[in-house]
N, C-alpha and C positions, 0 to 999 in steps of 0.2 A: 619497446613496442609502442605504438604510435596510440594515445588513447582510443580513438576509435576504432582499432583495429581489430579489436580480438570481436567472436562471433556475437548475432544479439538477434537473437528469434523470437517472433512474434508467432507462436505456436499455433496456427491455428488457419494457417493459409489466407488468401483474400476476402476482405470485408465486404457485402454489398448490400443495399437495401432491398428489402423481398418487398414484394406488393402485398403475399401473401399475410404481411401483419399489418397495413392498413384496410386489407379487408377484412381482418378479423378481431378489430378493435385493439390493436398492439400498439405502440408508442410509433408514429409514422417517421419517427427520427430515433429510433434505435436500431442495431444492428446485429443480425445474426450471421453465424460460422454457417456455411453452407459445402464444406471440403471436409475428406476425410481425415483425424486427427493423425499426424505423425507421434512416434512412441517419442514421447519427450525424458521419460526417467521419472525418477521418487518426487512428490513433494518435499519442501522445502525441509520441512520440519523432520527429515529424514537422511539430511546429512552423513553424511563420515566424517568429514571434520571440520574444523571453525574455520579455514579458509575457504572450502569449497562452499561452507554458507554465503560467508561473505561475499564469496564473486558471483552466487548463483543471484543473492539478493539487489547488488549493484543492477546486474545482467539483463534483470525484469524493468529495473525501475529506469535502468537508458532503453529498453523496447518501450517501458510507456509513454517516456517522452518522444520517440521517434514517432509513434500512434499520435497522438496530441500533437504534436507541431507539423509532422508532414501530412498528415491524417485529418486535421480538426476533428477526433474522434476522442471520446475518456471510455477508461474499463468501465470503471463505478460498482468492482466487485475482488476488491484484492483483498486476496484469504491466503494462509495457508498453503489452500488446495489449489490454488489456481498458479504457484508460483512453482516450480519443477528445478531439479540439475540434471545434467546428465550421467549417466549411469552405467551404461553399457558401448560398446564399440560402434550399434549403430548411429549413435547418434555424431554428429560435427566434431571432428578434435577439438577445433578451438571453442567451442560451444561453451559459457559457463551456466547459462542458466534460461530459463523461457516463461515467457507470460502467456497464458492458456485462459480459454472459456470467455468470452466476450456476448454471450448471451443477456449482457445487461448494460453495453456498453452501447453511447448515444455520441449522434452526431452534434459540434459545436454548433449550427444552425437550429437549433432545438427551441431560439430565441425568436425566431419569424413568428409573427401574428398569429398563423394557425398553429402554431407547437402547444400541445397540450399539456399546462400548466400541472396538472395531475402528476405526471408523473413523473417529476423533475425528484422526487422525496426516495422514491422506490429504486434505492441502493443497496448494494453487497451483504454481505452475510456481517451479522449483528455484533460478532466479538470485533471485526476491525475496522468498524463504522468509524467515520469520522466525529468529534465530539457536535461540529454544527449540522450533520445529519441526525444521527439521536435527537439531540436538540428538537428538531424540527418534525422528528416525527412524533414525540413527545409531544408538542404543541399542536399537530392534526388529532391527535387522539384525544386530547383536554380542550381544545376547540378555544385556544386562546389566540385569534385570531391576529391580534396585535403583535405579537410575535414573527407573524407571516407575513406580513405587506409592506415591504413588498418580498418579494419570497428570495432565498439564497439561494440561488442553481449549485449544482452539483456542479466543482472543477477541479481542476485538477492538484488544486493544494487538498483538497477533503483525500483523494487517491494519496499521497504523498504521505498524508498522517498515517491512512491504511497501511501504509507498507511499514510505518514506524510499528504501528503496533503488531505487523508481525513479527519485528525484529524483537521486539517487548515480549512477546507468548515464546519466540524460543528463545532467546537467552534467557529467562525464567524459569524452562525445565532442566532439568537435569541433565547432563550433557555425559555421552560416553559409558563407562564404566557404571554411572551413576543414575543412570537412564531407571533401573527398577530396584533402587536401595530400600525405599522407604524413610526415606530420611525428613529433618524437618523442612529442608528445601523444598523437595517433593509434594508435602502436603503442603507448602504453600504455594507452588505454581497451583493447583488444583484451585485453592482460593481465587487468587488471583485470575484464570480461567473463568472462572463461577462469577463473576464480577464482572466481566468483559461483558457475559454473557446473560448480565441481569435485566432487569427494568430501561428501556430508552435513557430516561432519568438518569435513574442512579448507575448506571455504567458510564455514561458521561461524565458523571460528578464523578466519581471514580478516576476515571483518566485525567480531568482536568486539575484533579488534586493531586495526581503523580505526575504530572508536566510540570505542577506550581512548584512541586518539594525537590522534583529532581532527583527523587529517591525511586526503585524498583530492586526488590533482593533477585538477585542473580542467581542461579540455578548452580549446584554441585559441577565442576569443570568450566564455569564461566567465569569465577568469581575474579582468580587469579589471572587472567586478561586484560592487560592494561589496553590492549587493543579494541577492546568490545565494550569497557567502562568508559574510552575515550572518546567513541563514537557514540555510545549511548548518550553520553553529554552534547554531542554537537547536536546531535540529531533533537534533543529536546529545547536547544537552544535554537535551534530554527522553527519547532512547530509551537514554541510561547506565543512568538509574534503576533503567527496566523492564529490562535486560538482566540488573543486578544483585540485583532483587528476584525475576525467574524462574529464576536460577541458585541462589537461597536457598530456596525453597521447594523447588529439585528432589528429589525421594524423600522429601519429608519430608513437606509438605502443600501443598494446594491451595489455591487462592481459588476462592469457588463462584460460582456464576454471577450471581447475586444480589448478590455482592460487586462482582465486575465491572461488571456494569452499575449499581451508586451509586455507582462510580467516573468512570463511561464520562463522562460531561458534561465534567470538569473537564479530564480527557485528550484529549478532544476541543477544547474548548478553548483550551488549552493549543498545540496545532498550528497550528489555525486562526488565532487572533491572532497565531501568529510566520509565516503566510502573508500577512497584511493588511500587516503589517508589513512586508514583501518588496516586497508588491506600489506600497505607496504609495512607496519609496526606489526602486523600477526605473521609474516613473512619472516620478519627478526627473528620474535617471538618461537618460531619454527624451526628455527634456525634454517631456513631459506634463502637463499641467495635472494635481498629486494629484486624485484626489475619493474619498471615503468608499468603499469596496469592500465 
């Protein structure tokens, strides 16, 4: 099957911008869902098994790039919750997975003169913030200006760690069988949760110390997964870079938008083929017949 072939829904029907949030003091370059939601199935975190994770998670993250390169548009809110499989009969056969709720997502022209600098920080829900947004919102709150000028826009590598760290919060729970053990895995997803979920600060420091060590314990039914150990490697070995090249440009300069996006293919890329890669080794694993993903 031809990589691009199989289904990739952007959940949430046509993007348009409302007047109604320029006149009521809304970001005049963000975008609201204005269509009724179609039933997309369970959140991510609610799988039945470690392949239909994996293709639901690939699924969202080639919709978000389809949003960003045909769209110039970013989520700026990937959680969990907003990441779905399908579930039931109504939904697409070929359907693996769907990126939902765009209630925070801004358009790439956010950079025009009058685009209001404000709200460039006011991103996604806090466990799977990017490490240079914490960062950044950490520095609006301690008012260490120097930090901010000139200011990092939210793009679409910050989106790309998000999705890392949802792949981090479930393969860290307990998987299956093991889902309400109690076991010490258990209480340590819980930590680890608590920790995503702490101070700007130190849940940055946090993440940034498990990208540096390369370490995260794996949850009961994960562990034995060369396929999810293999990919959690790649996947850390592509968000080092970007950790370490947004910590070098902080207060000193920015990449503009333009830059990002003749970057964005390659980065994109780059995730996707070490998700392919996942998917046909837990296909083995499966004992599955591979086939081209």
């Amino acid at each position: 099957m031809d990589a691009d072939a199989d289904e990739v829904d952007i959940c949430a029907g046509s993007l348009s911008r409302d007047d109604h949030d320029i006149a009521h003091d809304r970001d005049p370059y963000s975008y609201r869902t204005s269509v009724e939601m179609p039933v997309c199935g369970d959140t991510i975190d609610k799988v039945p098994n470690k392949l239909a994770f994996l293709q639901a998670l690939r699924s969202a993250i080639r919709a978000h790039r389809d949003l960003y390169m045909a769209g110039r548009c970013i989520h700026r809110d990937i959680s969990i919750n907003n990441i779905c499989y399908p579930n039931n009969e109504e939904n697409k056969p070929n359907a693996f997975g769907y990126l939902i709720d765009f209630d925070r997502s801004i358009s790439l022209e956010r950079e025009e003169p009058n685009a209001r600098k404000r709200h460039l920080h006011r991103t996604g829900t806090l466990a799977f913030q990017s490490i240079a947004s914490l960062e950044t919102q950490h520095y609006i709150e301690s008012k260490q200006k120097e930090y901010l000028n000139p200011p990092l826009i939210h793009d679409h590598l910050d989106d790309l760690e998000s999705f890392i760290s949802v792949f981090i919060w479930v393969i860290s729970t307990p998987f299956g069988k093991h889902q309400h053990s109690g076991t010490r895995s258990q209480q340590g997803t819980i930590r680890l949760q608590e920790l995503f979920q702490d101070s700007n600060y130190y849940a940055s420091s946090v993440k940034f110390r498990m990208l540096r060590n390369g370490r995260v314990e794996l949850g009961s039914g994960w562990r034995k997964s060369a396929a999810i150990s293999g990919l959690k490697d790649a996947l850390f070995a592509f968000a080092g870079p970007i950790v370490d090249l947004k910590d070098a440009l902080r207060g000193k300069s920015a990449l503009s938008v333009e830059e990002l996006f003749k970057r964005a293919p390659a980065d994109y890329q780059q995730v996707l083929e070490a998700f392919d890669t996942a998917i046909e080794a837990m296909q083995v694993e499966l004992g599955i017949q591979p086939s081209p993903v």
